[in-house]
N, C-alpha and C positions, 0 to 999 in steps of 0.2 A: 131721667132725674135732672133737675134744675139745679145750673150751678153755680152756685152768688158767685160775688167780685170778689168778697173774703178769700176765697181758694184760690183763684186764678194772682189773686196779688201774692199768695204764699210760696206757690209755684214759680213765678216768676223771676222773686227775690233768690230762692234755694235751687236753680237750675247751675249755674256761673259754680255752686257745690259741690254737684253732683256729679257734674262732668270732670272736676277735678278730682274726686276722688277715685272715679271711675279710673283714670288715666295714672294714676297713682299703685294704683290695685294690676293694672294692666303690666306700668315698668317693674313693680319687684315680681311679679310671674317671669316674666321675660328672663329678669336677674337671675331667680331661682334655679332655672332649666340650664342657662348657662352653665352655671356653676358645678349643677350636676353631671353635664357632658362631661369637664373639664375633666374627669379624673370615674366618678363610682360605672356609668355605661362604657362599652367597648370605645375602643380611639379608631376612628378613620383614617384609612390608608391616607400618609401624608404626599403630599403633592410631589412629584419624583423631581429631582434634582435639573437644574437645568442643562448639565454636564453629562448626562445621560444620553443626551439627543447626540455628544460628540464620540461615543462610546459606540467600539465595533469589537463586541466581546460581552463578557458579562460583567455586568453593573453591579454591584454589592451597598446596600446603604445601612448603618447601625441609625436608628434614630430613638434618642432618649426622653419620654412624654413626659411622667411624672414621680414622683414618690409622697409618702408620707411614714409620717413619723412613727416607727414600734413601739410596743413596749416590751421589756421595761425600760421609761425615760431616765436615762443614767446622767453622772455628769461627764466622766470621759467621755471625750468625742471621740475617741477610736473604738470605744465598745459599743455605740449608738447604732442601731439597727433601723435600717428603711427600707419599706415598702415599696418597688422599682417598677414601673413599667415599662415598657421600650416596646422594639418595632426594629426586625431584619427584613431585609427584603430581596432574594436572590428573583435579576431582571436578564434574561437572554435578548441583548441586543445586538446579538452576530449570526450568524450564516451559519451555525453549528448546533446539529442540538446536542444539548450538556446533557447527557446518561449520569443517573445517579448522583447528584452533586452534592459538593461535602464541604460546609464553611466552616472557618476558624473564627470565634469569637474571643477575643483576648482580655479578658475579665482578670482584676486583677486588684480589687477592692473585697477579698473573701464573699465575694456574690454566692447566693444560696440560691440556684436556679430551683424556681417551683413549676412553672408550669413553661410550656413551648410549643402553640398549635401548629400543626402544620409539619413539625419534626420532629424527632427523636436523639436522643445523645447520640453517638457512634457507637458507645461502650456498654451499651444496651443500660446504662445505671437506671433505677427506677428516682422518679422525683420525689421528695427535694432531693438535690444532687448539686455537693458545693463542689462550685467552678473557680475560684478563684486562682486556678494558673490558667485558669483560656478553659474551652472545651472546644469540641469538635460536634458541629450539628448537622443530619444527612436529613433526607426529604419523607415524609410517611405523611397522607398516603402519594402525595406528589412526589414521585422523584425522579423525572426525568423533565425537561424543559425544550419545549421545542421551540422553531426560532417562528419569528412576526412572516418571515416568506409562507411558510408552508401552513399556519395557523390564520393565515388575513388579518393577524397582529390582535389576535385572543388571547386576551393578557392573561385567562386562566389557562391557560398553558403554555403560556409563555415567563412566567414569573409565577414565585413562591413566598409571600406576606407570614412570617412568623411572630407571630404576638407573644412578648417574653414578659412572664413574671415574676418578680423573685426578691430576696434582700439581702442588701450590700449596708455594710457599713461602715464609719469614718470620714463621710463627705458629709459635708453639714451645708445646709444652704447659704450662699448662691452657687455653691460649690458644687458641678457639675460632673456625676461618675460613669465617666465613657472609659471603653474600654482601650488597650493599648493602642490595638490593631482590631485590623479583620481581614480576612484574605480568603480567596477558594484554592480548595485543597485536590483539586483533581488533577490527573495526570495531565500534562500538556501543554498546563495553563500557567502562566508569570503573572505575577500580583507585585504593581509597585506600593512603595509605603500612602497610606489611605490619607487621603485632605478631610481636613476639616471645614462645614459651614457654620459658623456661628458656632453657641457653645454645645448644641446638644445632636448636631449630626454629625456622621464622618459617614466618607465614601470611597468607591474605590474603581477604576475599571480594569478587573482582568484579561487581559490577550489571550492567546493561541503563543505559544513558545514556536517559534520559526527552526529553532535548536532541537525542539525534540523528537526526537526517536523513536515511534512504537516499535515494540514488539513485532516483527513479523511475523504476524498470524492470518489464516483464514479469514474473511470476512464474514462479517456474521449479522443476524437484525440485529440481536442482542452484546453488551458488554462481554470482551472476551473473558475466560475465567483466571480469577486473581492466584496465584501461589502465598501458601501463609504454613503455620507453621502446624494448625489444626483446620481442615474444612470438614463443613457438613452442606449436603447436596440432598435439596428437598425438590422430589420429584414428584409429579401429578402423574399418576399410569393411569389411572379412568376416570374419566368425570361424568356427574349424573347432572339435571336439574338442582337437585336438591343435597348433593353431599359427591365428595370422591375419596378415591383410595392413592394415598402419598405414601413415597418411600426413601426413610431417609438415609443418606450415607455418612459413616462420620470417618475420615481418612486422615491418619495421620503420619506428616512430610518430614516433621523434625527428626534430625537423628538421636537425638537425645530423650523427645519429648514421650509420654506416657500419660496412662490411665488407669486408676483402680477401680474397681466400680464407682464407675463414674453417673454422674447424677445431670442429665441434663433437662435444664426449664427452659421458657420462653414463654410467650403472652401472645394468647387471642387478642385481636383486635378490633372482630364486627361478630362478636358470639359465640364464634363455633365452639363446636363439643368434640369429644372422641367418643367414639361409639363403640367401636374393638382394636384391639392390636396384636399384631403378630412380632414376636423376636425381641418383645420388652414388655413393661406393665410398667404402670402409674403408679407411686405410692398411695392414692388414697384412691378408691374406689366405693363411689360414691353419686349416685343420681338426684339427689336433693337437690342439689342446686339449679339443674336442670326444668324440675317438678316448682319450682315454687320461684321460677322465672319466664323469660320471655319464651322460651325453647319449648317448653309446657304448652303455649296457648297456640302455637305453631303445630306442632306433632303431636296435637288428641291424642291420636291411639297408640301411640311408640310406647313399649314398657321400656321404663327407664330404667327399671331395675336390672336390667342386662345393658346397661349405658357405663362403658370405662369409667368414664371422668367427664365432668363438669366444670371444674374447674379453670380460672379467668389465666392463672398460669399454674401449671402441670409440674410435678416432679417426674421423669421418664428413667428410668435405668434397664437395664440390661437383665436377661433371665438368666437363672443357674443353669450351668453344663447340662444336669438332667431332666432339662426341656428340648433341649435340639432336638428331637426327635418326633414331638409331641407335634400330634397332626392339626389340633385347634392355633395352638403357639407357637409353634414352632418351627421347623423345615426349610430355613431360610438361610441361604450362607452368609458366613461373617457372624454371626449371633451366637447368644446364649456362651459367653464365657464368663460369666458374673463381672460384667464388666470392664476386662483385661485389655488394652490395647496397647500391644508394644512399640519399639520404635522397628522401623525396616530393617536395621543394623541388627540385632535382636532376631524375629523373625517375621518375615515379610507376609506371610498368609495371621497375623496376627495383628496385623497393622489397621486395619479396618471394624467398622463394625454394623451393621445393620438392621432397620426395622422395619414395619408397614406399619400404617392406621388409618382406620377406616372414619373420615372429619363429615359431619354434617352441618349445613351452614341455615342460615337467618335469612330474611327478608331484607333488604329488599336483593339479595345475591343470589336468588333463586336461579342461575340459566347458566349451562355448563361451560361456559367462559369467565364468569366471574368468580377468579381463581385470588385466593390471596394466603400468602403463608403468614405463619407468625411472624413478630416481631422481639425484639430482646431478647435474644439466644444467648444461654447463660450455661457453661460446664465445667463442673469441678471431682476431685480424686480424691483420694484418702491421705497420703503422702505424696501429690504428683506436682508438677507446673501448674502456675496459675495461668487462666487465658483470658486474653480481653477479646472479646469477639465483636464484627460490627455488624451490620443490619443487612437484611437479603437483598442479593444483588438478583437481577431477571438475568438468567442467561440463555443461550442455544438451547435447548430440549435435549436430555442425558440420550446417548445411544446403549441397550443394550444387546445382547448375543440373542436370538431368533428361540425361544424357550421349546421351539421343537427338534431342533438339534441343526436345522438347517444353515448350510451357511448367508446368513442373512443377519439385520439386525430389526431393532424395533427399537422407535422412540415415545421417550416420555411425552405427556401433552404440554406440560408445562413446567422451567425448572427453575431454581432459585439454589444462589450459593451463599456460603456464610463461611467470614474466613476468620479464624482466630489466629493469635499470637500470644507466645507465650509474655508475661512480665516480671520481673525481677522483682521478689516479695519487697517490702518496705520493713525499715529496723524494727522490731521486735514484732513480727509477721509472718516468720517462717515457717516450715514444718517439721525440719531439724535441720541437728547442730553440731558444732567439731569441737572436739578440745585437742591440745596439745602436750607431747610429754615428749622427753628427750634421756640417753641415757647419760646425758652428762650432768643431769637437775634433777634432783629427789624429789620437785616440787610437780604437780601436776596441772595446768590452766586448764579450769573447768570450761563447759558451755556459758557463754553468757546469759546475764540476770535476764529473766523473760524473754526468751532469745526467740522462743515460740508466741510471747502475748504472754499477758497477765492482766486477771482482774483486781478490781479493788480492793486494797486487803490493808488495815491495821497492822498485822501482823509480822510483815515482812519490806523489806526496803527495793522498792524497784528501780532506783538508779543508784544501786551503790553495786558497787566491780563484784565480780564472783570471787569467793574466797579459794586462795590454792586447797588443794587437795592432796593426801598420799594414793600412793596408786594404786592401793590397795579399793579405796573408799569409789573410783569408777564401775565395780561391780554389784553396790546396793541404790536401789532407789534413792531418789535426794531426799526423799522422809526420814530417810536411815542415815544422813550422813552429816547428819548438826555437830551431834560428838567430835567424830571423826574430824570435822573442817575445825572445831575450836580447837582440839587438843592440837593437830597440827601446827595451828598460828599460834596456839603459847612457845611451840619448838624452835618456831621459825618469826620466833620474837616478831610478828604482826598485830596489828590491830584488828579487833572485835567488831564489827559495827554493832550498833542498836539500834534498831532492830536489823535481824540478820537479813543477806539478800534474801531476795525472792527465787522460787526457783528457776531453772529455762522451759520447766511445761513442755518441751518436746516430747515425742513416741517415741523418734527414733534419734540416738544419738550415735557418732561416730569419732575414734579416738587414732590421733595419727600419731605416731612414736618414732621420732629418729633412731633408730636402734643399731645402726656403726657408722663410721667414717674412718677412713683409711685411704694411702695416697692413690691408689686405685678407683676407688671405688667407694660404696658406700649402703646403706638398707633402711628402710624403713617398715614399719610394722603397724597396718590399718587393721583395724577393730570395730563393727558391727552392733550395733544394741539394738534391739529391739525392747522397748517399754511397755508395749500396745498387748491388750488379748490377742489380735489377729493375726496370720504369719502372714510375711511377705513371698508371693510364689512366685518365680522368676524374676528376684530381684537385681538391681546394677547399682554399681555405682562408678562414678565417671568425677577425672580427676585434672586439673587443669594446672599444669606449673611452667614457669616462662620461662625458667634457663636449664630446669633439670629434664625435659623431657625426650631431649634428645641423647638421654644417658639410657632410659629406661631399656633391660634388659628383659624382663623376666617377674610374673607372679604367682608362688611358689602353692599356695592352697584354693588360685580362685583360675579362671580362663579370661588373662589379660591380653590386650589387644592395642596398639596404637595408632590413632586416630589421627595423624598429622594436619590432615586439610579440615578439620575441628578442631579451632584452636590450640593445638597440640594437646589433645586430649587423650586420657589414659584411659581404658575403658576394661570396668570389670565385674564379672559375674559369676555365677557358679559354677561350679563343675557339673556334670551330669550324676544326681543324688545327692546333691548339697546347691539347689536351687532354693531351697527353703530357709528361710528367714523365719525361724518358731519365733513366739510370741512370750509375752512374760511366762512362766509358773511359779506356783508354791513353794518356798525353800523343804529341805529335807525335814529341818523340824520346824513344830507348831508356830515356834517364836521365832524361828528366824527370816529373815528378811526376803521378799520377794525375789526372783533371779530370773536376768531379760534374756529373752533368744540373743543368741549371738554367734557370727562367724568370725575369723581371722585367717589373715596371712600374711607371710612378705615377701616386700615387693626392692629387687637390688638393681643397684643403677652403677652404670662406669662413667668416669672421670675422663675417659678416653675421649670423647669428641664434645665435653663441656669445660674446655681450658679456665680456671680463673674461677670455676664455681666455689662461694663457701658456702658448705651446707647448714652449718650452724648458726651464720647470722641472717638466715632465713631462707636461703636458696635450696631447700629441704624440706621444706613446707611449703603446701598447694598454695595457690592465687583464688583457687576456685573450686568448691567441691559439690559435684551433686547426688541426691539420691534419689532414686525411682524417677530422675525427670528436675527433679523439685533442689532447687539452689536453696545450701544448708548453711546456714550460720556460721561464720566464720570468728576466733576470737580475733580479739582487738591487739595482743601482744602473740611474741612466741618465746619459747624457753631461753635463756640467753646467755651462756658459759660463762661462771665468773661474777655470777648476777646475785649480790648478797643477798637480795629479795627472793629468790629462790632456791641458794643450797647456803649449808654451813661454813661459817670461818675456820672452824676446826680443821676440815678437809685441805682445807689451802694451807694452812700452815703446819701440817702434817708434812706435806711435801715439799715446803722448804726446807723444814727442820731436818727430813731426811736425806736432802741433798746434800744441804751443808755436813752431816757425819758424814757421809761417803764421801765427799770431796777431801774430807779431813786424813781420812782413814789413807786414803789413795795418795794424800801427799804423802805421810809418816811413810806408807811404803818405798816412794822413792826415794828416801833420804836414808833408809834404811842400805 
């Protein structure tokens, strides 16, 4: 084609255009991507610190990328919610390798941690999980850090990169929310207070403590094992290609501590399933989720329908007594008590408890080394201690006794510990509660308002004080006891609230009664309730007082014991055929009021080696009380001689007025 000068002149003029726009079109691409880095794609590990190359130990760095604004957009700035990103980074730059390591992140802006790759809370909590007093973050799947000698300074495994997401609120830009602190939390190790770089890193470098002291123990590959107050010990006894057979132990050290059928969960982590078990079962049993997931396209021909449990985390409990026996479920020591685990004090073959299950795993963990237990070990009772449990530690391989009777042993292939501690419920969280009465006060101090929890309710007042009671009105339900608590407080010239408290929602309540005092000595009189359908079998209850308990002689209806190097604990339980704690029943007639299982007895104390005690304005009443394990609600006042808010005027001036005649009388007689 022939191309006139018309074209070539058009082209000419419009070139000096084209390439400007061209170059135009090119910078906001560039802009664009930018901007998208900055914040919606993942953040690149930031350039490590230059104080890191001076560091002979472990390097700790908090570094905070970015946030954005929630909704809903409020105008308080302390209720304003932001979207947070950051970045931990546990860095082994010493000669040691760090087993299992545990940072402390000191959050302190009511942070909502949502998401943490690379690790797990300690306290197994599922996310979101608000952190705003600090939390505690250990390693999954990394958690051991070897050092740059022995790795030729392969930083994957020599360091652990946590990418933290979550929202904090009350910092408003340019206002930057870093945590207090940050420190590691393993034995050994001194953490001085963390420097800051600029406004959004802080750093740290942890030592080796020169001062500290192991443990002398055996040497071992693995982390020695930890003492807590509940462990569970997850052992590998065979391993296949494709699946093995684990056995867990669940031991428990507290002298106090307890379990009712107990319920314990935890979380798969790379698929696996239960296939069968011995010496517990699953609450739901159930292969679907197996059938109509990855598990399915892996195991064609596996009927699933003999498949335990599927499930991503499991409810596990304990079989009834009338399975120990059973050749499929059962046969196995330590098991099948419906869940019962006492303290050692208690009895010591009762202290434990045991199961097997038979795990099959996923691709790509197909080869019989790659072993992994769950994660987030979670267990709780009926009325017991609550426990915060942390994440499985790898330890030595369990030894046991040679199952042919030989004297020998056999070990596990591979074993993992999980240590719980017990935690002190938080105010209206308990499981039960105390009330107070005295025989010097008509008036009786109920459990306090929601002392157990309360839901939302129109109906009832959940922060107003519980209304005294006569002593009569401890025997009916709190359904039953409106009446009773108003006509009372018209007696005892009190106020009404509107709306009335709420109730304590407790099962189980218990009533402590000063019941004498005299210059010897002195009694008091503990009382039992049961509220619940269920009986309590082999129940305790354990009593804590700080200046009376070196009096304690003697309890008259139960088998009391004292506990000196426990807190000076008083410790008490059935007798043999009154171990049983019944459960509520039916009154005698239609209409009358429900009626709780209950025991009683008293319990007398000398004066003799507690010089200076007064029982009455408090040194008579526990510090601490607990039941099955489980720390009970305590009231907030106690009965108080003389206390117009609790007994009559009448009564007091009875007894002056009859002092003064007999004074009178006994003079006239001497003048006589």
């Amino acid at each position: 084609m022939t191309k006139t000068p018309g074209m070539r002149i058009a082209w000419h003029h419009a070139k000096p255009f084209y390439v400007t726009l061209l170059l135009v079109v090119l910078f906001c691409y560039t802009f664009e991507v930018s901007y998208g880095q900055d914040y919606d794609e993942d953040p690149k590990t930031a350039a490590p610190p230059p104080e890191q190359e001076d560091c002979n130990g472990i390097f700790l760095t908090y570094t905070f990328i970015s946030r954005e604004k929630e909704y809903p957009h409020v105008k308080n700035v302390t209720a304003q919610a932001w979207a947070f990103k950051s970045q931990a980074i546990i860095f082994n730059a010493g000669v040691h390798e760090l087993k299992a390591w545990k940072m402390f992140i000191g959050f302190h802006h009511n942070e909502i941690l949502v998401t943490a790759t690379g690790a797990i809370l300690v306290d197994s909590t599922d996310f979101p999980a608000p952190v705003g007093n600090g939390t505690y973050l250990v390693g999954y799947p990394t958690a051991d850090l070897k050092t740059a000698i022995e790795t030729a300074g392969d930083e994957t495994q020599i360091q652990v990169v946590v990418d933290l997401t979550g929202t904090q609120f009350g910092v408003k830009p340019p206002g930057v929310p870093m945590p207090k602190t940050i420190r590691l939390e393993n034995d050994g190790y001194k953490c001085p207070a963390p420097h800051r770089r600029g406004a959004s890193v802080m750093y740290v470098c942890c030592k080796r403590d020169p001062k500290y002291k192991a443990k002398a123990t055996k040497k071992t590959k693995f982390l020695p094992r930890q003492s807590g107050d509940l462990s569970f010990s997850y052992d590998v006894l065979q391993a296949f290609p494709g699946n093995y057979l684990a056995q867990v132990t669940i031991d428990n050290s507290h002298p106090l501590g307890r379990l009712d059928h107990w319920n314990l969960t935890w979380e798969w982590m790379r698929g696996e399933f239960i296939y069968s078990m011995r010496g517990a079962f699953t609450h739901k049993k159930d292969g679907a989720t197996c059938v109509y997931g990855p598990a399915a396209k892996y195991y064609a021909d596996l009927d699933f329908s003999q498949v335990m449990n599927c499930e991503k985390r499991p409810t596990i409990s304990d079989l009834p007594p009338y399975l120990k026996n059973d050749s499929k479920v059962g046969k196995l020591p330590y098991c099948c008590r419906n869940g019962t685990i006492l303290p050692k004090v208690m009895d010591k073959s009762k202290s434990m408890s045991i199961f097997q299950l038979q795990v099959y795993k996923l691709p790509p963990d197909m080869n019989r080394t790659a072993l992994n237990p769950p994660q987030k070990w979670a267990i709780s009772g009926v009325v017991n201690p609550q426990y915060k449990c942390g994440p499985p530690i790898r330890v030595d391989p369990s030894e046991f006794p040679d199952p042919s009777g030989l004297a020998a042993t056999t070990s596990a292939v591979a074993s993992w510990q999980v240590v719980c501690n017990i935690t002190r419920p938080k105010v209206k969280q308990a499981r039960c509660c105390v009330s107070y009465s005295a025989y010097y006060n008509s008036s009786v101090i109920p459990c306090n308002t929601c002392a157990c929890g309360c839901s939302e309710s129109d109906t009832c007042n959940q922060n107003a004080a519980a209304m005294l009671l006569p002593p009569e009105a401890l025997l009916v339900p709190f359904v039953n006891r409106t009446e009773k608590a108003k006509a009372w407080a018209k007696i005892k010239h009190k106020h009404i609230p509107k709306p009335m408290p709420c109730p304590d929602n407790c099962g189980v309540s218990i009533n402590w009664h000063l019941d004498t005092d005299y210059r010897s000595g002195w009694t008091a009189r503990i009382t039992l309730f049961n509220w619940g359908e269920s009986p309590f079998e082999d129940w305790y209850t354990a009593i804590q007082m700080k200046k009376a308990f070196p009096g304690f002689e003697k309890a008259y209806s139960f088998n009391g014991t004292s506990l000196p190097d426990l807190n000076d604990t008083i410790f008490l339980q059935g007798l043999k055929g009154l171990n049983f704690l019944m459960g509520e029943t039916n009154g005698t007639k239609l209409y009358d009021p429900r009626v709780p299982g209950k025991q009683q007895t008293v319990i007398s104390f000398s004066k003799k080696l507690t010089p200076g005690i007064n029982v009455q304005l408090g040194d008579g009443f526990p510090t601490r009380l607990l039941f099955n394990g489980e720390e009970c609600a305590l009231p907030t006042e106690i009965p108080r001689p003389g206390n117009s808010g609790h007994q009559s005027h009448v009564n007091f001036l009875a007894i002056i007025f009859i002092t003064a005649v007999t004074f009178m009388l006994m003079t006239d007689h001497f003048h006589i």
